[in-house]
C-alpha positions in Angstrom: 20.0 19.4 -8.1 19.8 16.7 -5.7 17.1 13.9 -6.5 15.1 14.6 -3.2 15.2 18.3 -4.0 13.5 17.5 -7.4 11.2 15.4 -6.1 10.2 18.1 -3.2 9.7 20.6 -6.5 7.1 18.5 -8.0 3.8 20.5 -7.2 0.6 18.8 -6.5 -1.0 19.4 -9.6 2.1 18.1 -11.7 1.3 14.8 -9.7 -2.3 15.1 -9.8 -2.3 15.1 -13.5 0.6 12.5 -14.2 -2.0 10.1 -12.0 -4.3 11.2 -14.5 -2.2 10.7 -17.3 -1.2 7.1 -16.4 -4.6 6.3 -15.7 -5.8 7.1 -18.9 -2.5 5.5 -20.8 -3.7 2.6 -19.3 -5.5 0.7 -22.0 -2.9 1.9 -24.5 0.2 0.9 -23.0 1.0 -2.7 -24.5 -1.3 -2.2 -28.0 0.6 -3.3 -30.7 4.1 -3.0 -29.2 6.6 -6.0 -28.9 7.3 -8.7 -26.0 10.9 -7.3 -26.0 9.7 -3.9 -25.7 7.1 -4.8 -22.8 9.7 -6.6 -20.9 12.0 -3.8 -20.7 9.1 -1.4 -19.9 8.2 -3.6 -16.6 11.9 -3.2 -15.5 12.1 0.5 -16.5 8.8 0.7 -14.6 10.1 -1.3 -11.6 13.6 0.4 -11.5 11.9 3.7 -11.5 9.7 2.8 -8.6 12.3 1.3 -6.8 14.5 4.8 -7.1 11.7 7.1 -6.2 11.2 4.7 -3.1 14.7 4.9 -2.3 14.4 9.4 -2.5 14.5 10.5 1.2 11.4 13.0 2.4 8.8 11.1 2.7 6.3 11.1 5.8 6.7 8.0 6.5 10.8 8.3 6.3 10.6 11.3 8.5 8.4 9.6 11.4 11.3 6.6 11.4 14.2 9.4 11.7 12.5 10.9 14.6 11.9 7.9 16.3 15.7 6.6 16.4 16.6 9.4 18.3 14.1 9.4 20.4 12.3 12.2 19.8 9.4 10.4 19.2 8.5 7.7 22.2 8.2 4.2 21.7 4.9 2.8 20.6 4.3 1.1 23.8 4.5 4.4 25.4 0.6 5.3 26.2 0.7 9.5 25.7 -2.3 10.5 23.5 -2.0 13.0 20.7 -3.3 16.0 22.6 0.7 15.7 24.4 2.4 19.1 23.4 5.1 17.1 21.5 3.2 15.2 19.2 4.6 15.7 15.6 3.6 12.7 13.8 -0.6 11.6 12.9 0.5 8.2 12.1 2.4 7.5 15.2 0.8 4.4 16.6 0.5 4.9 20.2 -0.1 8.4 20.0 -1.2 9.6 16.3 -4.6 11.2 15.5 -5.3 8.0 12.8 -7.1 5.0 14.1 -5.8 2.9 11.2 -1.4 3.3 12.4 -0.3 -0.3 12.0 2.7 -1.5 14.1 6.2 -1.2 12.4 7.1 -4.6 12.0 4.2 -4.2 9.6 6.0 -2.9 7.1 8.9 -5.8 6.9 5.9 -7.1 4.3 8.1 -4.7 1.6 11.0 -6.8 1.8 9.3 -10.1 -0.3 7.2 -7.6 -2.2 10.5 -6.1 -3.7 12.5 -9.1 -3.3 10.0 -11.1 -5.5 9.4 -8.7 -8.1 12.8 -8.1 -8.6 12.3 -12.2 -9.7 9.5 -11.4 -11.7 11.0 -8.7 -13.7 14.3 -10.9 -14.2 12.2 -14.5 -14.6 10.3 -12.6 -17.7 13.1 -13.2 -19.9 13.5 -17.1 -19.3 10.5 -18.8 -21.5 10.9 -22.0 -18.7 9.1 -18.9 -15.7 5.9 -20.0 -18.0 5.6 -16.1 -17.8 5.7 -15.3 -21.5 1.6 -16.2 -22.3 0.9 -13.5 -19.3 2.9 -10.4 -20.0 0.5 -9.1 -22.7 -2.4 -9.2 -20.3 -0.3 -7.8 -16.8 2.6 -5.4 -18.1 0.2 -2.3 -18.8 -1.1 -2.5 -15.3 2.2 -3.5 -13.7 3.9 -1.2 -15.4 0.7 1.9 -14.3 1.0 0.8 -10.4 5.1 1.2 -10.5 4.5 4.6 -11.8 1.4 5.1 -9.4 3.8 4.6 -6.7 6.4 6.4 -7.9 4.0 9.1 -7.6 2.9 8.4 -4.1 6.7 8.9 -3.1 6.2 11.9 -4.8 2.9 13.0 -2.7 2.9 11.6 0.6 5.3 14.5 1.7 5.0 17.3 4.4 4.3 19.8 1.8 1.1 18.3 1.1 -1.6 20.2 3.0 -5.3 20.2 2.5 -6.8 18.8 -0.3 -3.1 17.9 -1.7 -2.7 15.7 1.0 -5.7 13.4 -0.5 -3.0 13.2 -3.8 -0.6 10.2 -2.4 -4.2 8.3 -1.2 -5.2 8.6 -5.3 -1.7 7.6 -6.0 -1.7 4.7 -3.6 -5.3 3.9 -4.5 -4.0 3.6 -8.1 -1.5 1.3 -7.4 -3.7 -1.1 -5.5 -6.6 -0.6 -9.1 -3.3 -1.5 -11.8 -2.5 -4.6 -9.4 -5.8 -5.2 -9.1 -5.5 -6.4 -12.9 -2.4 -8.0 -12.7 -4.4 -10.3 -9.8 -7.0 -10.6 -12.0 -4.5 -13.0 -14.0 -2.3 -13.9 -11.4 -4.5 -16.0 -9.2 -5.7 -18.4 -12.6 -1.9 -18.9 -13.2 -0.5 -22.0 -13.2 2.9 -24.2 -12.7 6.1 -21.7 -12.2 4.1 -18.8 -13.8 2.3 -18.3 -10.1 5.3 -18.3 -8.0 6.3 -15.6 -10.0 3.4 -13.7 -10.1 2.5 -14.4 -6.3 4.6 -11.4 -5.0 2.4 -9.0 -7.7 -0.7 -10.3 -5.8 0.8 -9.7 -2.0 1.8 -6.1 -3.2 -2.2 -5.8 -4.2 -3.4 -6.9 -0.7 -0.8 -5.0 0.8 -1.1 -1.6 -1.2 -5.3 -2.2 -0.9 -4.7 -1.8 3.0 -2.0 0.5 2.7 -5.0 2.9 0.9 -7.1 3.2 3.9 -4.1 3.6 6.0 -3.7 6.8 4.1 -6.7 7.9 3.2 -7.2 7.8 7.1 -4.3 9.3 7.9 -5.1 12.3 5.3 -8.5 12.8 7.3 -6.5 12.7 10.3 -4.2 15.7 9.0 -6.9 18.3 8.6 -7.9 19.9 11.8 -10.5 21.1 10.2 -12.1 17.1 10.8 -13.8 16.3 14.0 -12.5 13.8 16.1 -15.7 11.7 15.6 -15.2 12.1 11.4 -11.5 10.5 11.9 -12.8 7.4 14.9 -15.5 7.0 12.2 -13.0 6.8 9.1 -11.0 4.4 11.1 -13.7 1.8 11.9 -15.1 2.3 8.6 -11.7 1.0 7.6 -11.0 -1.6 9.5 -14.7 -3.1 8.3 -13.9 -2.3 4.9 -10.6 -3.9 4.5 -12.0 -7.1 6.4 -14.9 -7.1 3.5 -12.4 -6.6 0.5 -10.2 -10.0 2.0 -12.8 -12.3 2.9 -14.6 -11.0 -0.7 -12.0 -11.1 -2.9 -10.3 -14.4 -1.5 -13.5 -16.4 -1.5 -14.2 -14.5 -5.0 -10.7 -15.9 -6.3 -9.6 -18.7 -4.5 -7.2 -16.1 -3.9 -5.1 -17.2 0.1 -2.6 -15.1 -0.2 -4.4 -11.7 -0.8 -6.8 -13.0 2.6 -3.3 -13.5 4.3 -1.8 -10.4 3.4 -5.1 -8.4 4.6 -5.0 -10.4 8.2 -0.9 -9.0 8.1 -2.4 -5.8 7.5 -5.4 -5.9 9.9 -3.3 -7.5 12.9 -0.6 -4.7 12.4 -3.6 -2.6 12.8 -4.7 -4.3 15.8 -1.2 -4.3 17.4 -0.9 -0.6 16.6 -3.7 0.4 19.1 -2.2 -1.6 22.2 -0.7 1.4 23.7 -4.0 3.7 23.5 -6.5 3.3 26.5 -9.5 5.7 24.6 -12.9 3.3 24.1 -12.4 3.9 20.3 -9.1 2.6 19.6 -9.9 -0.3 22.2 -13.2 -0.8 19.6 -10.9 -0.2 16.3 -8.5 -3.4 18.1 -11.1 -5.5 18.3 -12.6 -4.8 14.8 -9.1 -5.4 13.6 -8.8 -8.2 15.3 -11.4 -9.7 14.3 -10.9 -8.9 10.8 -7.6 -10.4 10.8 -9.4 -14.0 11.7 -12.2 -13.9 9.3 -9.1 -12.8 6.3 -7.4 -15.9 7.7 -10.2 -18.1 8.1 -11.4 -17.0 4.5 -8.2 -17.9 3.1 -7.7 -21.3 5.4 -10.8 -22.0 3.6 -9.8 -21.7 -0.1 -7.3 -25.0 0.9 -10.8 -27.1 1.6 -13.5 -26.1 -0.4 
């Protein structure tokens, strides 16, 4: 059995309740257990992640497949959604979503990965300055590696309905585990941030990446009015502006604020190619959520 064919056979309950289950292991996960043994569990974690990541299938994958040979036209190609060959909600110039950020968006994965793949190696050294921090951040770094493990798992074709609100959990679990790690991450000090700074970009990131899909899920159902999914998308864009002006004034925190104004201007750039009055609104709300992120987190340098 092929590794994408076992991932396709995982049902949505069987995902449903390992989110559960990781959820709940939570509190439990580095009680009374070794240094040793939590360093090896946040590679495990990470190597899983990074293999379920690499398991073709996904809806995402599928959309860039299409797109290379050109069975999907260009984002800067201005055909609505209502064209007879739209296949894809998340398509920016042409998707049902309002929140469809720009591919170049997702380049973000690259220094997420990259710098994790530090972390997890840096952990070992005592001179990273990491070793006072692990007790406190592998239980939720470990839970959002599996989290998103799951997502691969979830955000699949297969998923219809209320399924397809599993991979938004999934993802939304990810963002809550890193969340925690944050927590830590921003009070760290000397080499310790540097090599906790990627864990705090893949929190902004996978905090945006949530409404992404939870938009995109509302988007899926027909069954949601047009109106329900320009509403979701606003709400969105206003929400994720909130969360990076909050939480970076909160923390001191520029790099979450800058990872939210990537996020938001991908968002922004997404809608170029549609003329409707609601994505020209959802532009400008992402817009200008992606200056007051950046102005918030300008501001952390000064005050």
């Amino acid at each position: 059995m092929s590794l994408r064919t076992a991932m396709n056979s995982l049902s949505p309950p069987m995902v449903a309740s390992a989110g559960i289950g990781v959820l709940a292991a939570m509190p439990w996960m580095s009680s009374g257990v070794s240094l040793a043994f939590l360093q090896g569990a946040n590679v495990a974690a990470f190597c899983a992640n990074c293999l379920a990541v690499s398991i073709p299938g996904r809806i995402d994958g599928m959309q860039d497949q299409e797109m290379r040979p050109g069975l999907l036209r260009a984002d800067d190609d201005p055909v609505t959604y209502e064209s007879p060959d739209y296949t894809n909600v998340y398509s920016p110039s042409r998707g049902r979503t309002m929140v469809a950020p720009s591919g170049w968006a997702f380049a973000i994965w690259g220094p997420i990965y990259a710098g994790e793949a530090i972390f997890t190696v840096a952990q070992f050294f005592p001179q990273s300055g990491l070793v006072i921090y692990l007790p406190s951040i592998s239980a939720p770094f470990i839970a959002a590696n599996l989290f998103q493990s799951l997502w691969c798992a979830s955000f699949r074709p297969q998923y219809q309905g209320w399924a397809s609100y599993i991979s938004v959990a999934m993802l939304g679990g990810t963002a809550y585990s890193l969340s925690q790690v944050h927590a830590v991450a921003f009070t760290a000090t000397g080499p310790a941030y540097w090599f906790l700074l990627p864990l705090s970009i893949h929190f902004g990131w996978t905090t945006a990446a949530t409404l992404v899909n939870l938009s995109g899920s509302v988007a899926m159902s027909p069954e949601n009015s047009d109106e329900a999914v320009t509403a979701m998308g606003h709400s969105s864009a206003v929400l994720a502006t909130a969360l990076g002006v909050g939480l970076t004034l909160n923390h001191a925190a520029p790099v979450y604020g800058l990872t939210l104004a990537w996020a938001l201007s991908a968002c922004a750039d997404g809608m170029k190619s549609r003329d409707a009055p609601a994505a020209k609104i959802m532009q400008k709300l992402c817009w200008t959520g992606a200056l007051a992120c950046a102005t918030a987190a300008a501001s952390t340098f000064v005050l």
